[in-house]
Structures are given as structure tokens and as C-alpha cells.
N, C-alpha and C positions, 0 to 999 in steps of 0.2 A: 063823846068819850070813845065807845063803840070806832065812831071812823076816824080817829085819832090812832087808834089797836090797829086801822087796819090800815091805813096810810103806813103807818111804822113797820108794818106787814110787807105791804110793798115797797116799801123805800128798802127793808133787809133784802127780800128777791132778787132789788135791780142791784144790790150790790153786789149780792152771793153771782149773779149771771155777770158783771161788770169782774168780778174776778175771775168766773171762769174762760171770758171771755180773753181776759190778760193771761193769763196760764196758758193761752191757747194759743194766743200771737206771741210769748216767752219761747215755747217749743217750737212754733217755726221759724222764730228765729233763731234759733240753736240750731233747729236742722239746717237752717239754708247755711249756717253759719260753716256748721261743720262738714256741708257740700262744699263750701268754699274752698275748707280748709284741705277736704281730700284733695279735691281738683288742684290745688294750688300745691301739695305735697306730691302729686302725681307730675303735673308740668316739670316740679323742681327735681324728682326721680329721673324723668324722662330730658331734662335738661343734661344733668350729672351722667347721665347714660352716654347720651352726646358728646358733653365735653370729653367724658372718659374716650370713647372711642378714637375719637379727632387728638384726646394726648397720645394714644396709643399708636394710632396712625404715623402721627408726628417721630416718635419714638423710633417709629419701626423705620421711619427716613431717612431721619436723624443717625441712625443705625449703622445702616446701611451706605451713604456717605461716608460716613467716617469706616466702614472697612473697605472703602474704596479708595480712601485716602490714607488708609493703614499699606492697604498693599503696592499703591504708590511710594510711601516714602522707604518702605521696604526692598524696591525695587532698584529706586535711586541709592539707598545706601548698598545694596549689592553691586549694583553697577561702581559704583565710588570705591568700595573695596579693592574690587578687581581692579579696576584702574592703579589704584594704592601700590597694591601686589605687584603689580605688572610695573610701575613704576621703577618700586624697591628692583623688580628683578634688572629691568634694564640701566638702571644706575650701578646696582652691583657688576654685570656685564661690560658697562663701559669702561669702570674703574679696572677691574681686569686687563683692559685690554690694553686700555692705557701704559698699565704696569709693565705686560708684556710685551709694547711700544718702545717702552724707556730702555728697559732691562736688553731688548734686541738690536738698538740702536749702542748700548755701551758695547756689550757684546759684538757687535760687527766691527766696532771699530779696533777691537781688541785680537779678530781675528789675522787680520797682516800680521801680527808682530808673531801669531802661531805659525806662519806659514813662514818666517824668516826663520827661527827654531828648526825646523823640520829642512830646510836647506841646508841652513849651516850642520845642524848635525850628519845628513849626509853629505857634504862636502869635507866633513873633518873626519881623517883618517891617523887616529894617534897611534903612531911609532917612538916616540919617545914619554920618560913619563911625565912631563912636562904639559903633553900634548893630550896623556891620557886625563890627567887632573884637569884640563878644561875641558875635557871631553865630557866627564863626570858633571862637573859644574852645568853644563849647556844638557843633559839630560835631566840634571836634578829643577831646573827653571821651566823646559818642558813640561815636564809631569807637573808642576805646580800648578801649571796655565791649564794644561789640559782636566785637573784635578776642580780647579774652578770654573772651567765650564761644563762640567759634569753636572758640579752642586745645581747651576744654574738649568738645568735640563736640555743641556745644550749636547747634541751625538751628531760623529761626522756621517756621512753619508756614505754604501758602500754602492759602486755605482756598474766598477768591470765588471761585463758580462750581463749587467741588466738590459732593458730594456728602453731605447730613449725617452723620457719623459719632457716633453717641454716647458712640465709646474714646476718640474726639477732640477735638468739639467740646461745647460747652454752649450748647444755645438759650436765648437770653434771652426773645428776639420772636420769633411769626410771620406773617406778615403776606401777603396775594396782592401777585401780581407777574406784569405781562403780560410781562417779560422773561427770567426763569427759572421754569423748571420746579419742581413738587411737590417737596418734600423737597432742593431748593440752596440754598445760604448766599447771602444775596444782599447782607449785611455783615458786614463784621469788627468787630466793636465792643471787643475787646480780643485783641492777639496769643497767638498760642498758641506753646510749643516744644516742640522733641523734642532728647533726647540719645541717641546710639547708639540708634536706634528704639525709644525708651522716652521715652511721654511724659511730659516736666517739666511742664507746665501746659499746660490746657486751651484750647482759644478759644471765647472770647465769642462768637457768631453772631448773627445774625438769618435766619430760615432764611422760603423764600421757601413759600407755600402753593396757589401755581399759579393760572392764569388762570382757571381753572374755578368756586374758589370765591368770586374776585369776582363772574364774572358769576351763578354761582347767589346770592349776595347783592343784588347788582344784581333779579336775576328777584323776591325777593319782597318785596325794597323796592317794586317795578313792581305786582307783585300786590299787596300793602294797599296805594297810593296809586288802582289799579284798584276795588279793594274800599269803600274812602269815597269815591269818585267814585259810583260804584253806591248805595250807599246813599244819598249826598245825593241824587242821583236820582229815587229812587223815593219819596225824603221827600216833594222836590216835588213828586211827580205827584198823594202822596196830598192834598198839600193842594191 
């Protein structure tokens, strides 16, 4: 009985040590567990650290490209603009010019018939009044021509006394002249016009070649009529 008491003795021991024993491999595996768990919560920190950095990186590329390609298309639309501009301007320009092509080419063919005008009115000398009433009439058509090419910006040219121009005028003659100077028109032999300071037609001139070169023509007129005076001279002394 006795070692029954103490058998049951020991059999409670080896269990009370058999649990403390499990209590004891419980807590280390809890601890290893929860080594695990930091370690593996640190890996995953230190992962997420990474990945962030390397979004961040990316980000900052990513960025950066695109305002590289911000200030590309920026560049190209300026340029595009100004092209646009520049465009609009030289279409507007040409159409101008066009205009004042057409409107110069009517205009010029309209100007003979001004310059018929301006003949026959000085050629008509009315003394009767027959003569005065067409006289009136051929002034009132005049001024009407003249009144339309005004609208048009059309002004004649005034030329006596200028200076020769070759943008401007077209010498026909040239001739000396004790009263102007080398290289002045000293007539208008056919009007000239300007429209918007672009010349419509030319003027006919007579441009003056200076007092100088008459008298040097005069001087060797003087010299050979000198020079067969002298010879007849000396003909008769020989005879």
C-alpha cells in the first residue's frame, strides 16, 4: 500500500516535471516564433522601404521626362504659332499686293485716255460759245478722271526742276541748259504717277546736261573754226 502512495508519488512528479517541461518548450516556441515574426516584419519594413524608394526614384524619372517632354511640345507649339503668324502675315501681304497689281494694271490702262484729256483741252481754244460749252464739257470729264484716280491713291508726279531719278523718271533727251543744272529735268514730256509710293508709270523727261557742256562744245566749235582759219592762213603765205 505504502509503495502504491509512493509510486502515485512519483508518477504525480514525472508529470508535474512533464508539464513543466511543455511550458517550457510552449515559450520557446513562442519566443522563436515571435523572432520570426519580428524578423520577418523587419524584412517586410525594410522591403516596403525599398520598394518605396525605387517608386520614388521611378517617380522622380518619370518626372522629369515628362517636363522634358512638356517643354518639347511647348517649343514646337511656339514654333508652330509663329510659323501660323507669319503665315497669316504673308497671305495678308500678298493679297495686298495682288490687289494693288490689279487696281495698277486698271489704272495704267486708264491713264492714256488722261493724257488725251489734257491735250485736247490744251489744244481747244474756245472763242465761240459753242466752242466754250465743249470746252466745259472736256473739263468737267477731266476732273471726273482725275477725281477717280485720286479715290484710288493715284498723284501725278511733279518732276521740273528735280533731280533725275532713274526709279522715277525715263530720259528721252538730253540736252545743255544755261538754266539748270547737270543731271535736272528741264521737261516733262509725258506725266508720270505714283500710287501709295509705288510707281504706276514713269515720266518722260528731258534731262538738262549743264552749262558746261555747251560751252565745252561751244570751245571746240571755236577751236576748228580757229584751226581752218590757220590753215587758210598759212596756205596763203605759202602761195
Amino acid at each position: 500500500m505504502i509503495e502504491n502512495q509512493s509510486d502515485n508519488i512519483d508518477s504525480k512528479d514525472e508529470g508535474v516535471s512533464d508539464q513543466e517541461n511543455e511550458s517550457v518548450d510552449t515559450s520557446l516556441v513562442e519566443d522563436q516564433i515571435n523572432e520570426e515574426n519580428k524578423s520577418s516584419i523587419n524584412e517586410e519594413q525594410n522591403i516596403n522601404a525599398e520598394d518605396l524608394k525605387n517608386s520614388i526614384s521611378n517617380n522622380d524619372a518619370r518626372l522629369e521626362q515628362l517636363e522634358k517632354e512638356h517643354e518639347t511640345l511647348k517649343g514646337q507649339y511656339v514654333r508652330i504659332a509663329a510659323d501660323f503668324d507669319n503665315f497669316r502675315k504673308r497671305q495678308s501681304r500678298d493679297q495686298d499686293e495682288l490687289k494693288i497689281q490689279l487696281v495698277s494694271k486698271a489704272l495704267t490702262a486708264i491713264l492714256p485716255i488722261v493724257d488725251n484729256f489734257e491735250r485736247a483741252r490744251q489744244q481747244l481754244k474756245p472763242e465761240t460759245d459753242e466752242a466754250q460749252s465743249l470746252h466745259r464739257s472736256y473739263q468737267g470729264l477731266y476732273k471726273q478722271l482725275v477725281e477717280v484716280l485720286k479715290q484710288q491713291g493715284v498723284a501725278p508726279m511733279r518732276v521740273v526742276g528735280q533731280q533725275f531719278d532713274p526709279n522715277l523718271h525715263e530720259a528721252v533727251l538730253r540736252e545743255p541748259s544755261e538754266e539748270f543744272s547737270e543731271d535736272l529735268i528741264i521737261e516733262e514730256l509725258q506725266r508720270g504717277y505714283h500710287m501709295e509710293g509705288k510707281v504706276l508709270r514713269h515720266a518722260l523727261v528731258k534731262v538738262s546736261m549743264g552749262p558746261g557742256k555747251k560751252d565745252s562744245q561751244e570751245q571746240e566749235e571755236k577751236d576748228k573754226v580757229e584751226e581752218v582759219i590757220d590753215s587758210e592762213e598759212i596756205a596763203s603765205d605759202d602761195n
